[in-house]
C-alpha positions in Angstrom: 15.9 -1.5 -15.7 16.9 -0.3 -12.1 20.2 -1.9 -10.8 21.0 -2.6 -8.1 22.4 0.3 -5.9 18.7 2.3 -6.7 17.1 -1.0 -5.8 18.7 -0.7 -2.7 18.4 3.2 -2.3 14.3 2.2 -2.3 14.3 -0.3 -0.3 16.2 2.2 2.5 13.8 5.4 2.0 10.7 2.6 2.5 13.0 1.4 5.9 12.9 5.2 6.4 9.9 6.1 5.7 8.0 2.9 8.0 10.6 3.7 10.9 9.6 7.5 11.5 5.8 6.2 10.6 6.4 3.9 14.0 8.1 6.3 16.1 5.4 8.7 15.4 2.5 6.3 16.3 4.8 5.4 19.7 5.5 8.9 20.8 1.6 9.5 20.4 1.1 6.3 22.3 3.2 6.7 25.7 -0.2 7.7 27.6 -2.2 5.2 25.7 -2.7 1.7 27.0 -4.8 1.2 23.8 -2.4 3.1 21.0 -2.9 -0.4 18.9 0.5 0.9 17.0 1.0 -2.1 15.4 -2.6 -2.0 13.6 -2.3 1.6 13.0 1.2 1.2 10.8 0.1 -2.0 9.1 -2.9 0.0 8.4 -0.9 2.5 6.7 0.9 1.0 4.3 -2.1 -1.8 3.3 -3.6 1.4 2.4 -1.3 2.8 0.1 -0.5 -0.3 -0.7 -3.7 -1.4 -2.4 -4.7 2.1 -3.5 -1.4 2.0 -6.2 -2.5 -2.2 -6.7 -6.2 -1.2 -7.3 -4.8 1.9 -10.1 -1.9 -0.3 -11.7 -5.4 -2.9 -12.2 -7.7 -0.2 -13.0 -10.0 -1.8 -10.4 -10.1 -5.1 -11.7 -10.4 -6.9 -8.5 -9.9 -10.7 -10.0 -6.1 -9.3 -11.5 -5.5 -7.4 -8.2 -6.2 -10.4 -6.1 -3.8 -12.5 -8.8 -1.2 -9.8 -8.4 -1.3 -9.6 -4.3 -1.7 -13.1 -4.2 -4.8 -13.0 -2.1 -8.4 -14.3 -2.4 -10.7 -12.0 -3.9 -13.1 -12.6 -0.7 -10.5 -11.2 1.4 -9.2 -8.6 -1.4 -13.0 -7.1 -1.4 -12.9 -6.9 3.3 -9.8 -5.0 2.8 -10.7 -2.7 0.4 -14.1 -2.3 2.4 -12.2 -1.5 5.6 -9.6 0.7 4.5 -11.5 2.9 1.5 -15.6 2.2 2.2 -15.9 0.1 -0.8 -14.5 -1.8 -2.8 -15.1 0.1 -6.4 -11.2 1.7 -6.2 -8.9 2.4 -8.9 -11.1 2.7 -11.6 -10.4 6.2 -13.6 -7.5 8.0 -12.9 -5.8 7.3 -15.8 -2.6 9.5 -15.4 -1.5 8.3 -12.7 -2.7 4.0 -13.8 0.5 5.3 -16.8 2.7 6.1 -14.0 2.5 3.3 -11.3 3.0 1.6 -14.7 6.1 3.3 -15.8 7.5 2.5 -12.1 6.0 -1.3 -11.8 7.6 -2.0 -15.4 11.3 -0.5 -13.9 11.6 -3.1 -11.5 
């Protein structure tokens, strides 16, 4: 079980990692009327995001949808938009044991 103090050593290298994401997307966009920053950075981390949901369900879409708490509908778009389709997660099976390992810690 993770206490506390790493809980919140996590939580600060994700704050970390998100604020030098942004200020990298808004240096890039000083010249740009249409840098969409906010779009790119969501973008980002929805990626990541359901790639480690879609191993930790070994592509079961109706857990994965349970798990985010979204619709499947709108679980299949955003797997569509960010990976081409919506068959992700499926074999890796190494790394399925170690998002395990880390979802069962917290």
């Amino acid at each position: 079980m993770l206490s506390n103090e790493t809980i919140v050593s996590e939580s600060q290298v994700f704050d970390d990692m998100i604020t030098k994401l942004t200020q990298h997307y808004l240096m890039k966009s000083v010249d740009n009327s249409n840098a969409r920053v906010y779009q790119k950075v969501v973008g980002e981390v929805e990626k990541v995001f359901f790639d480690v949901v879609m191993r930790y369900t070994r592509g079961n879409q109706s857990l994965a949808a349970r798990v985010t708490g979204l619709s499947r509908g709108t679980l299949r778009k955003k797997l569509e938009m960010h990976f081409g389709t919506t068959r992700v997660g499926k074999a890796n099976r190494q790394v399925n044991s170690q998002v395990n390992e880390v979802v069962e810690t917290v």
